[in-house]
N, C-alpha and C positions, 0 to 999 in steps of 0.2 A: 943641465941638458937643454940643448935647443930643437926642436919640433918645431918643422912645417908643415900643415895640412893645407891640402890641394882638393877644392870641390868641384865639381859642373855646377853650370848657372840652375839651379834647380833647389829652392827651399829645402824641399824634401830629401836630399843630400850632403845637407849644411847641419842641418837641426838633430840628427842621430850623432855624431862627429862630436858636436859640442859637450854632451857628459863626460867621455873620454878625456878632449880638449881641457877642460877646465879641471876635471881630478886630477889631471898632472901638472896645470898651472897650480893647485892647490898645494903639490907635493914639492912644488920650488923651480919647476920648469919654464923656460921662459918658450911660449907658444905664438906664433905668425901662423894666419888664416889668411888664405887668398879664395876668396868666395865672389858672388855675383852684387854688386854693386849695391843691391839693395838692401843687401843686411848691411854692409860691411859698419854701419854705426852701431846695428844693434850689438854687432858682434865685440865692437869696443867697451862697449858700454857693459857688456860681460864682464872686460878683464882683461881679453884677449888683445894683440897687436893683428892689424888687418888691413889688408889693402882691395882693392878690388882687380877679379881675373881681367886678361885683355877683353876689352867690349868689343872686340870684334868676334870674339865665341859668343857671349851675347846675341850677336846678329845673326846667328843662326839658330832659328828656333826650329821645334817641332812640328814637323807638318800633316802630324798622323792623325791627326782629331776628323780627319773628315775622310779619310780611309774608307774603302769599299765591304772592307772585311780586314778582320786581326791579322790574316799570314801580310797583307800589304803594309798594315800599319807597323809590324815589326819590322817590315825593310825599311819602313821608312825613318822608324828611330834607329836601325841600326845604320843607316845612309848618313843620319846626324851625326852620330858619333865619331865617324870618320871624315867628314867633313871640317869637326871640329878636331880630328887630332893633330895635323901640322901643328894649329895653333898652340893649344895645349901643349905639345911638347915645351915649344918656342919658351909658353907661360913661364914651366916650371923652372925648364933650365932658368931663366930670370930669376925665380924666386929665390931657387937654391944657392943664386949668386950672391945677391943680398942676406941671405938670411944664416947661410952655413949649417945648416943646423946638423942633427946627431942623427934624428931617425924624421921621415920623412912621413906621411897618412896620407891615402892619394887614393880620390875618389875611384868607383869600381869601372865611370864611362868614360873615365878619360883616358882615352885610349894611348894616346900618345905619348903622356905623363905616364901614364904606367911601363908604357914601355921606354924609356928613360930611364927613369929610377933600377928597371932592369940592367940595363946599357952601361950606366955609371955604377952599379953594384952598392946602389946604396944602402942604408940598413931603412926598411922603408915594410909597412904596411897599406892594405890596403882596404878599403873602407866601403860595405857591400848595404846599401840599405834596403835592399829585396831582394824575393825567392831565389834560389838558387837553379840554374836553370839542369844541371847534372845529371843524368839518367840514372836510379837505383836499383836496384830490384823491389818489387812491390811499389815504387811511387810514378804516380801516371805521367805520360810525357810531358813536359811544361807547354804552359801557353795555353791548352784548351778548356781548363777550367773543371778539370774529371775531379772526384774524390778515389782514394785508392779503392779498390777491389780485388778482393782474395779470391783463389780458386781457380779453377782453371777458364774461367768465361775470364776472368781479371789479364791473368796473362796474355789469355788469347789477345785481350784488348790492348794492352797497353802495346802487345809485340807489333798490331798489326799500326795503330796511332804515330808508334816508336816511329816508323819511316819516315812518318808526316814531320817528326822536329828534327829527325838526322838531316832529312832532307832543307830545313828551314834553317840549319846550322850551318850548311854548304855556301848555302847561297847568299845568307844575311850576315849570321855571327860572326863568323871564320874569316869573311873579306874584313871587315869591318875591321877585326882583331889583327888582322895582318896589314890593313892601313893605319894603325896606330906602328909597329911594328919598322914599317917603315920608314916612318916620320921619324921613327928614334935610331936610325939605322942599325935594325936586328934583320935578322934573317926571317922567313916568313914559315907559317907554322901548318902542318898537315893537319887534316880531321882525327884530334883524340891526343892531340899534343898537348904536353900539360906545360912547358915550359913556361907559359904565360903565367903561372903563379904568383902571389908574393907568398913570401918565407911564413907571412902571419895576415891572415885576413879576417877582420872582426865583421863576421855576420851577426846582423842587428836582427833576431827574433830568438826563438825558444821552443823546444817542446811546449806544449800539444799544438801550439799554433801550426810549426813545424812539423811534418809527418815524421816518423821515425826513420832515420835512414841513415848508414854509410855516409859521414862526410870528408870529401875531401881533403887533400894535403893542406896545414896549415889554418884550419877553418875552425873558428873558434865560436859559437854560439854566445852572444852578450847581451840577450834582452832584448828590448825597447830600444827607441829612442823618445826620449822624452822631453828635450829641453824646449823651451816656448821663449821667445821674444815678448818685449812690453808686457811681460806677466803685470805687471803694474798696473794696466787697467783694470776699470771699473765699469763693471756691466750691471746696469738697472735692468731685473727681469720682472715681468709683470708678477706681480703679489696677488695669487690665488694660489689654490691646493691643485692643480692641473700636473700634472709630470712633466717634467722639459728634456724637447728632444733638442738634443744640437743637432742642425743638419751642416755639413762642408761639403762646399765644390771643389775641385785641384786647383792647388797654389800654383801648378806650371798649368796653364790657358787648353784646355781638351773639349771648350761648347760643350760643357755638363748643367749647363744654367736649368735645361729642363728638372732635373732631380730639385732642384731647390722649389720651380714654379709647383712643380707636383705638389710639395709638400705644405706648401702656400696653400693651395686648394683643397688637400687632403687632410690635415692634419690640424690646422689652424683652431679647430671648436673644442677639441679635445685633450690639446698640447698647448704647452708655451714654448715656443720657439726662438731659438737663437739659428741664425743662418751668418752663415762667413765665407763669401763667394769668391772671393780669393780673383780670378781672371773674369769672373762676370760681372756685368753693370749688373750693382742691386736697382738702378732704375728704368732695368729690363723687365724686373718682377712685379713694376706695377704696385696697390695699395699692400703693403704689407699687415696695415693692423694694426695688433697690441707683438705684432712679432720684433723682436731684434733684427736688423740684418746691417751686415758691415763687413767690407771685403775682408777684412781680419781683424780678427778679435786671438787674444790669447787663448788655447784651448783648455791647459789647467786647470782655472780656477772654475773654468764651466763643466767640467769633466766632475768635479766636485760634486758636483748640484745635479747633473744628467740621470735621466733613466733609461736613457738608450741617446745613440748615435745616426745619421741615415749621413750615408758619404758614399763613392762615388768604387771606392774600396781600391784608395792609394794605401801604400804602406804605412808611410806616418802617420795618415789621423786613425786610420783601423786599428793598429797597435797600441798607438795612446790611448786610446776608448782601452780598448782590452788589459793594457797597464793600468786603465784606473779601474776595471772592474766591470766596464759598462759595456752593455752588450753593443750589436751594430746591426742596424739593414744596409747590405751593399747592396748599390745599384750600378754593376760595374761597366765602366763606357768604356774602357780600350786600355792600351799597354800590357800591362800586367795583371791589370785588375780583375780578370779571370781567375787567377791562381786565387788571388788576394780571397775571393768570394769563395772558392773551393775549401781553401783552409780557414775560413772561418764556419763555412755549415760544418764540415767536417770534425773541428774542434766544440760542434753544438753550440757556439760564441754568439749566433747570430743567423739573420736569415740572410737569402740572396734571392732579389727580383729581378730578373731579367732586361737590359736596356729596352727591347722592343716591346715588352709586356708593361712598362711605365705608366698609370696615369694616378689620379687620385685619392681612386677608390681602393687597387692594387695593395699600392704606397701604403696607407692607411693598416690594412691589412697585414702587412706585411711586417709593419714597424708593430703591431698588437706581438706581432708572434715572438717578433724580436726579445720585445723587453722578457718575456719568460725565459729567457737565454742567462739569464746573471750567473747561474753555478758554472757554465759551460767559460764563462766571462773570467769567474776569478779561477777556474783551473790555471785560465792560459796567466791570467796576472800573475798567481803562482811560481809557472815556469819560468817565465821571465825573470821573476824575483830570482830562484834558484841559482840563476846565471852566476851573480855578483855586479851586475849591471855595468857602471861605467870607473868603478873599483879593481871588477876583475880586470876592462876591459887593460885600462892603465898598465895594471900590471905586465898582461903582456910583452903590452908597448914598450915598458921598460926593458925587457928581459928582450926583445928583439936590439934596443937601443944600447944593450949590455954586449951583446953578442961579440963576437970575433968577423972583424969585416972581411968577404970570401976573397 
């Protein structure tokens, strides 16, 4: 069987992909990765065949970091996406020409490539590494960061909210999803149309993290994602009895550098600190100390050793924390990261500080409370477990790859 998976330039859409990826390289599949230029060695170095997406999707990055308020910054990644989907289309057709393969894994924002893979009726998955954005009953409308509420003050809530993301769906999702659409010449889609599907789409999380709900056509719950690059290294952490908190900024560039300074200042006397800034200059933060700091460092082997996490409450490092066990303080700055902070107080995983309530003494505080989160911690590592991880996810994969092409 030949597999190609198709990512957005985006680590955090690379790195869930790859357990999948490599259990079926495991099982005799021969797999092509077209990802962002800057893995594409580590990705060799996996196992994997890899080439890098067009850099000209590259060149359009995210502009939402400095957004007036979240409804703007969603338009503004949902503007990206469409921006980027001629390209991406363009990408895949290319890759599919080179590569032939059997079943196809296509990230959840490239819009264009999904809608292709539609188009040519491929046998093809798609590949979702956060929350689902779907309306359920009982689960609050996405984007504002609610935890669910029962009862009738809960319904009132969500019914009156509900307008706020129908109406954010109009304006943002829906053009977006029909500028991929068109790029792959499909017809364009009305509010509540489901044809956008794939046949199987491997959502990377799990009950309790996940609220309880109704899912969707297709949607399959597989865990974590957990694979890590340059797992190899070796990190000297200071040799005292202190607890070590990892703190991470976003691997994609959001001006989260403050959460690290905070932590610098708040936490340095009482913790041993590893920091992995990922888009920020560590020679922004000034003296560090006895603390670690390096734009990436493998999270793993540190995951190991942590007694809590402070991150910015991206899907990957939140989840990884929670897959090994270890509680989180999210400080969450934008995109998603609302939900992400929701469904972690929520699953009791962890605490959530507010971006504008940030400073040292907060932080400090925050991250005490945190670490008393561990049971709430391995519940969710638990679910995930339950899934079958990147075993089950395979399986799947196969059985779409099996299928009778429509």
């Amino acid at each position: 069987m030949i597999v190609l998976a198709y990512t957005s330039p985006a680590r955090g859409h690379l790195n869930p992909m790859m357990g999948p990826l490599l259990e079926l390289r495991r099982r005799g599949a021969e797999v092509h990765v077209r990802t962002l230029a800057s893995q594409v060695e580590a990705v060799r170095a996996a196992g994997l065949e890899c080439e890098p997406i067009d850099p000209a999707i590259e060149a359009i990055p995210h502009g939402d970091y400095d957004a007036r308020n979240q409804i703007e910054a969603g338009m503004r990644s949902f503007q990206t996406f469409a921006r980027r989907a001629p390209l991406d289309r363009a990408d895949l057709e290319a890759a599919l020409e080179a590569t032939k393969p059997d079943l196809a894994l296509v990230d959840v924002t490239t819009l264009g490539a999904k809608g292709l893979a539609e188009r040519l009726g491929l046998r093809w998955a798609e590949s979702r590494p956060f929350l689902l954005e779907d309306p359920a009953p009982g689960v609050p409308p996405f984007g504002l960061g609610l935890k669910p509420m029962g009862g009738l003050a809960g319904r009132a809530r969500d019914a009156a909210l509900g307008f706020v993301a129908r109406s954010f769906d109009r304006k943002a999702r829906l053009p977006a999803l029909n500028a991929g659409r068109r790029a792959a010449g499909l017809p364009p889609l009305a509010p509540g149309d489901e044809r956008h599907r794939a046949p199987l789409t491997l959502y990377f999380t799990a009950t309790p993290f996940e609220y309880e709900r109704p899912l969707p056509r297709g949607v399959r719950m597989v865990g974590a994602g957990e694979w890590d690059t340059a797992a190899e290294v070796e990190v000297e952490l200071p040799a005292d009895d202190r607890p070590l908190a990892l703190v991470a900024c976003s691997s994609e560039f959001q001006d989260d550098g403050a959460i690290a300074a905070a932590a610098l200042a708040g936490l340095r006397d009482r913790w041993r600190l590893v920091l992995t800034t990922a888009g920020v200059d560590p020679a922004t933060l000034g003296d560090p100390g006895d603390a670690v700091v390096a734009r990436f460092l493998p999270h793993g082997p540190l995951l190991r050793e942590a007694d809590v996490v402070v991150c910015h409450g991206g899907m990957g490092i939140t989840q990884k924390a929670l897959a090994a066990g270890v509680p989180v303080c999210v400080v969450p700055w934008g995109r998603d990261q609302l939900e992400v902070a929701a469904h972690v107080v929520a699953a009791a995983a962890g605490t959530r500080l507010a971006r504008r309530q940030l400073n040292p003494q907060r932080l400090a505080a925050a991250v005490e409370r945190a670490r008393a989160c561990r049971p709430g911690a391995a519940r969710v590592r638990a679910g995930f477990e339950a899934t079958g991880g990147p075993a089950a996810a395979a399986d799947a994969l196969e059985a779409i790859a099996a299928a009778t092409a429509p």
